[in-house]
Structure formats: C-alpha cells, structure tokens
LUMLODREN-707401 format. One record per residue (C-alpha): y, z, x. Coordinates in steps of 0.5 Angstrom, whole numbers, padded with zeros to 4 digits, always signed. Each point is the difference from the previous one (the first is absolute). Layout:
<nodes>
YZX
...
</nodes>
This chain:
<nodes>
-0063-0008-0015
-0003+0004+0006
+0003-0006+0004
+0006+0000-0002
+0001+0008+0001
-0002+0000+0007
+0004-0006+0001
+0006+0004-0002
-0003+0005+0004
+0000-0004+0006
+0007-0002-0001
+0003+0007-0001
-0004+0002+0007
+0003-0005+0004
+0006+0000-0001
+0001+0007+0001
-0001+0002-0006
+0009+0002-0002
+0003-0004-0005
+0006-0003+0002
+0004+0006-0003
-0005+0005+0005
-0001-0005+0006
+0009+0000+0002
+0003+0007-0001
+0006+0001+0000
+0002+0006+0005
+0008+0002+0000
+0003-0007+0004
-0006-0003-0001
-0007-0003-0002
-0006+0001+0004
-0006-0005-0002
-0005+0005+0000
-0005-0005+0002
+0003-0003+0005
+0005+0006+0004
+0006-0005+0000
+0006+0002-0003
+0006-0002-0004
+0007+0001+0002
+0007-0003-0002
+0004+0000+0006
+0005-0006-0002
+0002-0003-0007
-0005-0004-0004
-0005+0001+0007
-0007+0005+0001
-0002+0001+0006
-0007+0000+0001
-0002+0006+0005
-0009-0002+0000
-0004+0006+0003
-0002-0004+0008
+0009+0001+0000
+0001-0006-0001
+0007-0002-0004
+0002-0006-0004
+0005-0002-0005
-0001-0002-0007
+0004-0004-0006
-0001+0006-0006
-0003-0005-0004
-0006-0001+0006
-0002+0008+0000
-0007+0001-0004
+0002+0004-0005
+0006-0004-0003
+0000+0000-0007
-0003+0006-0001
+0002+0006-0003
+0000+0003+0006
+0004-0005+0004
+0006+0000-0006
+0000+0008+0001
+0000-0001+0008
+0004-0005+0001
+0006+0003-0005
-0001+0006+0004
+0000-0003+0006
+0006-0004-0001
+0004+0006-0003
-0002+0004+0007
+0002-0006+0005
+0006-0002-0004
+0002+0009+0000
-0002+0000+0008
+0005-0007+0000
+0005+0004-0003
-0001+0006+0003
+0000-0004+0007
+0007-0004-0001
+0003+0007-0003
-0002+0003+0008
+0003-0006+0003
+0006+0001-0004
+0000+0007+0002
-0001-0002+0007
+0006-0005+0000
+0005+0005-0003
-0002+0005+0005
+0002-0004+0007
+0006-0002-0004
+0002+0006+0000
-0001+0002+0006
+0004-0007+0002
+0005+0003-0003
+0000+0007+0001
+0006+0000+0005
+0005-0003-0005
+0003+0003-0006
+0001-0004-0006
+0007-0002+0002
-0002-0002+0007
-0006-0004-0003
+0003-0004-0005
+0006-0002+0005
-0006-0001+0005
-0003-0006-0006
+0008-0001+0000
+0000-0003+0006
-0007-0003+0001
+0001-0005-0007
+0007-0001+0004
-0003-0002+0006
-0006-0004-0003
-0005+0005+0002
-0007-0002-0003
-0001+0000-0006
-0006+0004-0001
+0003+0006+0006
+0006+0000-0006
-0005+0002-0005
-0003+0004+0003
+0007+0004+0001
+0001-0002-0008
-0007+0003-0002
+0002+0007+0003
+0007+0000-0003
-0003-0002-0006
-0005+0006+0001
+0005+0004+0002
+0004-0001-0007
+0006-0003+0004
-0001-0007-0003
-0003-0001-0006
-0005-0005-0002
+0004-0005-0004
+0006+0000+0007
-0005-0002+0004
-0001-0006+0000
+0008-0002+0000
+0002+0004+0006
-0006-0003+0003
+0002-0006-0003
-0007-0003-0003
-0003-0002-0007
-0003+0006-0003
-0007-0003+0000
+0000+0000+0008
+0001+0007+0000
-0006+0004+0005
+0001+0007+0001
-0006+0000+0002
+0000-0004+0006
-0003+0002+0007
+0003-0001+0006
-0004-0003+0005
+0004+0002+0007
+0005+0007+0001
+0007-0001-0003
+0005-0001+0005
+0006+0004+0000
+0005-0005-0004
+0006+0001+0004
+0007+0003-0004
</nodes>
C-alpha cells in the first residue's frame, strides 16, 4: 500500500502536480497552460492559435488542443467563439460604416435629383454594373429609392442586389 501511495505521489509531483481543470486557466481570451506558459487564443472560426512561451505560434484544429473535452474546454471555446464571432460582426459592421462614409463623400457635390439623373444616365449609357450600384446604394440611403425599386431601375434580380459593394478604383464623373 506504501507503494502504492508514493507511486501516486510521484506521479502527481511530476506532472506538476495541477489537475487538468488547474493546469489550463482560462484568462478573458484566453487559456494559459499554467505548466507550460502557452496560450490559447481563438483568432479564426473552429481554429486556436497556440502562442508557446519561447514565442513560437502555431494553428491548431480545436479538437487538437490539450484541453478538448474538458468542462473547461466547452466553457472556453463557447466563450470564445461568441467573442470572436461579435469581433467578426463588430469588424463587418466598421466596414460597413466605412464604405458608406466614402460614399457619401463620393456623392456630396450632388443632390438627390442630380444623382439619380446621374444613375440615369450611367445605366443609360451602360456604365459599370458595379459603379451603378454604388450610386444605387446612396440613393437608397438616402431615401430616394426604396429597397424594393432598386432592382428594377438597376434592372437586376433582387437576389443580385449588393449595396454593400466597394469600389476598387475612384468613380469617373459619368458624363450628362
């Protein structure tokens, strides 16, 4: 029984002596392996970025982490997939934002008659589809088109309606 006792003992010492649920803590974003100093961190869906103590990174699977299945991991990655997911939307909804505010600016120079002459004549004319719908986009923002019109002035299926586009090259004047 004595060696029995001291063989557990033994065990216990060299594995640092933490149970899984005392060895990885979890810490805000993160879990730290309290033996080791790596961290844990989610930065991409269903992926944990491994940060170890010598500042080495690596990329594993979330059913590769040492902790996977453990109340701490379900805990975690719940935790953590809602973080990352309202980061995501949080990001989309900056870019969003973004976008609208250079369109806006685009525009600026021309009220709401002149701009949708202006789309007017660019569907007219056959300008780019996607330069009419960045027009489209600020006429619908601005309450001239509604939502339900825009695909039939722009003359698409509904389905195909972006507003959310960004242009990749500054807007030429479109000719009157």
């Amino acid at each position: 029984m004595f060696l029995i006792t001291v063989g557990m003992a033994f065990t216990v010492a060299c594995s640092g002596g933490k149970s899984e649920d005392e060895r990885y803590v979890y810490e805000g974003d993160k879990i730290v392996d309290e033996v080791t100093g790596d961290e844990f961190y989610m930065e991409e869906d269903d992926v944990i970025t491994v940060k170890h103590a010598d500042g080495t990174t690596e990329k594993l699977a979330i059913d590769e982490t040492p902790f996977y299945e453990s109340a701490l991991s379900e805990e975690y990655i719940q935790s953590l997939e809602a973080r990352y997911f309202e980061r995501k939307e949080s990001l989309l909804a900056e870019k969003k934002e973004k976008l609208k505010e250079a369109r806006r600016s685009r525009y600026a120079e021309f009220s709401d008659d002149e701009l949708l002459e202006r789309f007017r004549q660019a569907h007219k004319d056959g300008l780019d589809m996607t330069r009419q719908m960045d027009m489209m986009a600020e006429l619908v923002e601005r309450d001239i088109v509604s939502d339900e019109e825009a695909p039939d002035l722009l003359e698409i299926d509904p389905k195909m309606m972006d507003l959310e586009i960004e242009l990749e090259e500054p807007i030429e004047e479109v000719e009157n």
